[in-house]
Phi, psi and omega in degrees: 000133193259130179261169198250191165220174183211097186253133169083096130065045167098359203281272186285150170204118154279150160190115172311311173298350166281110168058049195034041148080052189247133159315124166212182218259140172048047174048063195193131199291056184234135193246133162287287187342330196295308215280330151323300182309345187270313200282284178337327151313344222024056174278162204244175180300306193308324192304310209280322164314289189306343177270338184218075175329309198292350159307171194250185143282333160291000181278273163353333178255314167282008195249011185246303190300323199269316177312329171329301200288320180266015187262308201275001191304169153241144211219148179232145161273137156278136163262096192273358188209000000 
């Protein structure tokens, strides 16, 4: 049995059975990606509210805050070849 994980209080959730296991907000099949991509888009919090009812405005703050948390990770290049 694959177990899940959750961040910012329950907001974001990985679970492999879910979207292929890509985060997305409270296990309900919206991808924090989508919801980056809309705003990169410049869709506003309502457009994407108005797109998806079952969402918060915290949902929305939280998919900004986790990209936030993995922007800060630190990353090295490898020369694999």
């Amino acid at each position: 049995m694959d177990a899940s994980v959750t961040f910012l209080n329950g907001r974001i959730v990985i679970d492999p059975a879910v979207c292929n296991g890509r985060p997305t907000l409270r296990g309900k099949r919206i991808t924090v990606q989508s919801v980056l991509e809309y705003l990169g888009a410049g869709d506003t919090e309502a457009d994407i509210l108005s797109e998806y009812p079952t969402l918060e405005a915290e949902d929305i703050r939280a998919c900004l805050m986790f990209a936030g948390q993995l922007m800060n990770q630190r990353y090295d290049l490898v020369k694999v070849a």
